[in-house]
C-alpha positions as a printed Julia matrix, in Angstrom:
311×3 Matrix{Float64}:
 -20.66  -1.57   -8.93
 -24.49  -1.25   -8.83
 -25.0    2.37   -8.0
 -23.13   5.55   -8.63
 -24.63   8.28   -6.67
 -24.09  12.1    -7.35
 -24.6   15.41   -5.41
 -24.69  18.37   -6.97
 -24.03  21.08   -4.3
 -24.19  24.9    -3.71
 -23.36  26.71   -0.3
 -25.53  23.96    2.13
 -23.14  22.74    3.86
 -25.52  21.48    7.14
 -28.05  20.47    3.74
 -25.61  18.3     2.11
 -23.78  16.66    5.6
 -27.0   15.56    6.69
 -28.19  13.87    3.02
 -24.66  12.33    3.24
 -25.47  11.01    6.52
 -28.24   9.57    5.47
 -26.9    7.87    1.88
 -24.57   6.6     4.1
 -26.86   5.09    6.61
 -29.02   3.9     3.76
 -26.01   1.98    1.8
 -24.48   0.17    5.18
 -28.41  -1.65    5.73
 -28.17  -2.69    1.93
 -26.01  -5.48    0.04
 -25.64  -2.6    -2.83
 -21.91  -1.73   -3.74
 -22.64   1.6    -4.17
 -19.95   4.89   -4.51
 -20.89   8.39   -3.97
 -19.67  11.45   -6.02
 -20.12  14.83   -4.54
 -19.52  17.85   -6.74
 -19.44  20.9    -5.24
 -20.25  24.72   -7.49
 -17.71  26.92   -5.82
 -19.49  26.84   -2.51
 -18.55  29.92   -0.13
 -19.8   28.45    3.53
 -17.48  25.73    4.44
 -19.31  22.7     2.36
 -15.94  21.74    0.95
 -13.82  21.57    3.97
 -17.25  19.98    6.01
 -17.51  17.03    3.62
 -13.71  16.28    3.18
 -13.8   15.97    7.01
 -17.09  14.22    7.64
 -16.89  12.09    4.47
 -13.59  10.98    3.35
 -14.47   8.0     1.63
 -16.67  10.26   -0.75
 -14.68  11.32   -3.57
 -15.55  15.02   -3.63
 -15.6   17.35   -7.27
 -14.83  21.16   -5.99
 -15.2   23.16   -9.0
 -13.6   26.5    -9.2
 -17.02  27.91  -10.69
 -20.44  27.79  -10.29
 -20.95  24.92  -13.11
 -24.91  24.66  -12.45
 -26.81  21.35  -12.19
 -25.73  19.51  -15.54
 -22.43  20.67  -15.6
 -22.08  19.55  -12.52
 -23.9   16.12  -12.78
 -21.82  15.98  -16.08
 -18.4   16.55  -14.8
 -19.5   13.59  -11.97
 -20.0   11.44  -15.11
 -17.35  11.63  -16.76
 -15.29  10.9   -13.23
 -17.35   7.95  -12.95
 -16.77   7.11  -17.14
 -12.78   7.22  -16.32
 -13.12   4.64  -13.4
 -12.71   1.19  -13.89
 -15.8    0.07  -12.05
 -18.45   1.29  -13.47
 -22.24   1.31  -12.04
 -25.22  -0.44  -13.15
 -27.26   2.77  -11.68
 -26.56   6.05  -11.42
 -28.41   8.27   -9.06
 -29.28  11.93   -9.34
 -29.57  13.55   -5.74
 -30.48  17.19   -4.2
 -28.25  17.62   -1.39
 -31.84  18.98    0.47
 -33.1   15.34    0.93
 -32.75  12.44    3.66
 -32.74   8.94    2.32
 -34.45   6.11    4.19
 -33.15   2.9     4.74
 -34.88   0.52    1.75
 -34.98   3.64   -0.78
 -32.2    2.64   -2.92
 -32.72  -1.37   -2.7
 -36.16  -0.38   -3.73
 -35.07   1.46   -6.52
 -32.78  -0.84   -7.78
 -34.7   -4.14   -7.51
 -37.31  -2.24   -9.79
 -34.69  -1.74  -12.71
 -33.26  -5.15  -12.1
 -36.45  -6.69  -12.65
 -37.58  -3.87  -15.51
 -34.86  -4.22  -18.19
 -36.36  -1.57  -20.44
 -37.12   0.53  -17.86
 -34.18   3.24  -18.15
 -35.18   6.01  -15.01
 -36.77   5.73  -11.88
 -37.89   8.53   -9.39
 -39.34   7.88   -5.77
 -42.33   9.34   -3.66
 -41.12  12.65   -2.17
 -42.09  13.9     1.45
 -41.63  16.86    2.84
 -40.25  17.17    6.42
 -43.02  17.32    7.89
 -43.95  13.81    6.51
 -46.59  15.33    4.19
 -47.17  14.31    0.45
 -45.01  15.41   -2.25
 -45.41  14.92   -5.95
 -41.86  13.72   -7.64
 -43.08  12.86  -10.92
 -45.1   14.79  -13.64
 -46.49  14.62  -17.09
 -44.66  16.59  -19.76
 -45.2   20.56  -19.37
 -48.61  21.62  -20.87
 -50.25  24.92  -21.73
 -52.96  24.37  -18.97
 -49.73  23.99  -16.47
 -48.31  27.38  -17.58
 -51.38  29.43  -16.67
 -52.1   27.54  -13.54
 -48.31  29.03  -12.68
 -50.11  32.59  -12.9
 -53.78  32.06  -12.48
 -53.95  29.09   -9.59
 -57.64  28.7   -10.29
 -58.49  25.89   -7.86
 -56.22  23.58   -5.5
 -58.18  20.74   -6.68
 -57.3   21.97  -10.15
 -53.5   22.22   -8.95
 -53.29  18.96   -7.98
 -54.69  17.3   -11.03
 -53.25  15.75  -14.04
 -54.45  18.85  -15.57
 -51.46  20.5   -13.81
 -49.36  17.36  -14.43
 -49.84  15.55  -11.43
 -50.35  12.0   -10.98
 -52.92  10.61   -8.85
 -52.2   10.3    -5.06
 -53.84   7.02   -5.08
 -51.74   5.97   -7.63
 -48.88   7.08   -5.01
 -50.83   5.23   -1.96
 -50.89   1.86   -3.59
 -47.58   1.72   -3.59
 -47.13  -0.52   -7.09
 -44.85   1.37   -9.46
 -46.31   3.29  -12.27
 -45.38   4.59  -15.82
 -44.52   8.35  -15.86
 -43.21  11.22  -18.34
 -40.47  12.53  -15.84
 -39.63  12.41  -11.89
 -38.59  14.86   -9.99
 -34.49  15.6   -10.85
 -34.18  15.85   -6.88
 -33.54  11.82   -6.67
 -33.86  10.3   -10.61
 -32.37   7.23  -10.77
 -31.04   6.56  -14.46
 -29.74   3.05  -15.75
 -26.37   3.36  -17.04
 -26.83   1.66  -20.08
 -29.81   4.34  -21.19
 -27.05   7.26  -19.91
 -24.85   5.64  -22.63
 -27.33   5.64  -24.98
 -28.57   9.1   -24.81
 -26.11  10.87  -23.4
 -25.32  13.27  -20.63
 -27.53  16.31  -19.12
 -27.63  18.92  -21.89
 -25.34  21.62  -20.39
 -27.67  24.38  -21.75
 -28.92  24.72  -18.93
 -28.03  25.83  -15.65
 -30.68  25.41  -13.36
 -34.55  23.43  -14.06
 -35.99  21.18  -16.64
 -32.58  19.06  -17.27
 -34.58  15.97  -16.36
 -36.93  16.65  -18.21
 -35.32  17.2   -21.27
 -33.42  13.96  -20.52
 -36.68  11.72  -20.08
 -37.99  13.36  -23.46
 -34.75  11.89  -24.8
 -34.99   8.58  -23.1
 -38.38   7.77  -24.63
 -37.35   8.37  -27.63
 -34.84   6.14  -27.29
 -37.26   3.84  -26.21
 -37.34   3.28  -22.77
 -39.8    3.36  -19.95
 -39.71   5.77  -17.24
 -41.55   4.7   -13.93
 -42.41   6.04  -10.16
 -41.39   3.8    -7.29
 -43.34   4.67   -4.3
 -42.11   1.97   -2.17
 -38.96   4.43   -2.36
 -39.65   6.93   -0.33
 -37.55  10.06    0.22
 -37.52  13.36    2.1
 -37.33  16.45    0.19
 -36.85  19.59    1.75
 -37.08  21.46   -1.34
 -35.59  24.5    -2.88
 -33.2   25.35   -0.35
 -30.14  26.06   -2.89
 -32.66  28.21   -5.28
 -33.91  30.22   -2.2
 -30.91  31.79   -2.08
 -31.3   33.9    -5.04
 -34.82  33.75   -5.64
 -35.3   36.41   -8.33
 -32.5   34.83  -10.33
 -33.82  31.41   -9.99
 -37.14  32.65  -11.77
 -35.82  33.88  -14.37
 -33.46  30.82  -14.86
 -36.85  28.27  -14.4
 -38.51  30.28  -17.71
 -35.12  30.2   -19.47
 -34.94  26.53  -19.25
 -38.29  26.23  -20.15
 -38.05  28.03  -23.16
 -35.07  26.32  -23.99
 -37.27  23.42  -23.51
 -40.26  24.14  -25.59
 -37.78  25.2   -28.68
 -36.36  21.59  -28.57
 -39.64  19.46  -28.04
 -43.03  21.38  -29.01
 -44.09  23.13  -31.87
 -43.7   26.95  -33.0
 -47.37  27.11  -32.07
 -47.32  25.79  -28.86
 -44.29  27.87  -27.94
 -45.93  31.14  -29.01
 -49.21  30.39  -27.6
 -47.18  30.01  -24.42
 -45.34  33.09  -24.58
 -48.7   35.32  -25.02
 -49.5   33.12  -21.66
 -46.5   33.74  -19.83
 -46.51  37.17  -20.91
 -50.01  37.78  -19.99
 -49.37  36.51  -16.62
 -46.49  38.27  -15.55
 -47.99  41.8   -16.55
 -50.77  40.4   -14.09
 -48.45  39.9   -11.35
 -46.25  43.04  -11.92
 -50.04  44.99  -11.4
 -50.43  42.84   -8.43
 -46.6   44.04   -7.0
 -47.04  47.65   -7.5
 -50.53  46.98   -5.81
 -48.67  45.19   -3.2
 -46.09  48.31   -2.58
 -48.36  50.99   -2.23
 -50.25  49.4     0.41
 -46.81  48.62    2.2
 -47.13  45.07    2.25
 -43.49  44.32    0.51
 -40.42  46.85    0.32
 -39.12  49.08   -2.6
 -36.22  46.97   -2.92
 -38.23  43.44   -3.16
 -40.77  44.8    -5.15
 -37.89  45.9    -7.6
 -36.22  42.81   -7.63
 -39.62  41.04   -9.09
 -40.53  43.66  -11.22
 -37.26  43.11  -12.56
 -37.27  39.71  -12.81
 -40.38  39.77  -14.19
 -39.3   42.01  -16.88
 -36.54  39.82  -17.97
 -38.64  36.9   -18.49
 -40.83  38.61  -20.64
 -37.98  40.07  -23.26
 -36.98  36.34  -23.56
């Protein structure tokens, strides 16, 4: 087989039918044999019985629990593992994209003609059309305080922040990266072997990157394809508990910097972080006393907020 592709889903049901639609649309215009996992976290709107309908020939992963996104991507894995065909590629897809016709073949033909090359990611677009950055240098300390203190837009969108050029993006030639964007991260099979699965520790944020720190280890390359291009809505599972989600982005991170970075770096980015989020609890409070958000928001954040910074 040359590519494995796996959804990881959670309550987006019209989401997930419509990036189905679209893998689907995308595979019949290629000559890629191609199979498509879907697993599915305990979803409560009808995704299950939508997708067994709709998409028969996808074999479909309902998990009795919310397993997050490595579980889940794991669990797909080791379904794929226990087949007898296995794939070259195996891609990582949100279920809040649309895939265009060439995207996989595009993809693909990159790794086939890049053996050390072990990941790809594409060139995100929003649904409007508009630019979207989908890959990104490692995390920095400038990139934490531009999360609290967005200085500049110019700033935001600089390799400072650990974004890649848009020119880069424009010219359309692949280019060597730290990490893509985990919304659509193609990974070579062979590297998967190598390194090993998502690390389950975490439930939500910063899986791939703690996978492309291992893959370079290892020793292989990680590039951008823009020539793949692919639609990213963007966020629309984490939206639903948005509070949660922020507390879950700085728990992967930590888990992240204890892994990868030094004891200084991860205590000069806790005095950051720390710093920041007293900043924007001032800025809430500020925020409910001149009415512009409700008791019960401003709660949520201020709890949130509080959480993160006992971490």
């Amino acid at each position: 087989m040359d590519l494995g592709i796996v959804i990881v889903s959670f309550n987006t049901r019209e989401l997930i039918c419509d990036c189905l639609d679209s893998v689907y649309r995308a595979l019949r215009s290629s000559d890629l044999k191609a199979h498509v996992w879907v697993v599915d976290n305990a979803s409560r709107d009808g995704s299950v019985e939508a997708i067994r309908a709709r998409f028969p020939q996808a074999t479909l992963i309902a998990s009795a629990e919310n397993l997050g996104f490595a579980r889940g991507n794991n669990l797909a894995f080791e379904r794929i593992a226990q087949g007898g065909d296995l794939p070259r590629y195996v891609l990582l897809l949100n279920p809040d994209t649309l895939v265009p016709a060439d995207a996989f073949a595009q993809m693909v033909a990159f790794l086939d003609e890049h053996p050390r090359v072990g990941a790809v990611g594409a060139q995100l677009a929003y649904a409007d059309g508009s630019f979207q950055h989908g890959a990104f240098h490692f995390p920095t300390l400038w990139m934490a305080l531009f999360d609290f203190w967005p200085i500049n837009h110019r700033l935001l969108d600089s390799r400072l922040n650990g974004r890649y050029p848009r020119r880069w993006y424009e010219a359309g030639e692949p280019f060597p990266i730290d990490h893509p964007l985990g919304a659509a991260m193609m990974i070579r099979w062979e590297a998967l072997q190598r390194v090993g699965a998502l690390d389950a520790g975490y439930f939500m944020y910063c899986e791939e990157i703690d996978w492309c720190h291992r893959l370079k280890a290892a020793g292989w390359e990680i590039y951008c394809v823009p020539r793949a291009k692919i639609v990213h809505l963007g966020g629309q599972s984490a939206r639903q508990f948005r509070d949660e989600m922020f507390v879950a982005l700085w728990r992967s991170r930590y888990r992240l910097f204890e892994k990868y970075y030094s004891r200084l770096y991860q205590a000069l980015v806790r005095v950051i972080v720390r710093a920041g989020l007293a900043s924007a609890s001032r800025r809430v409070r500020e925020s409910l006393r001149k009415g512009e958000i409700g008791e019960q928001e401003a709660r949520a954040r201020l709890m949130a907020y509080q959480r993160v910074m006992e971490m």
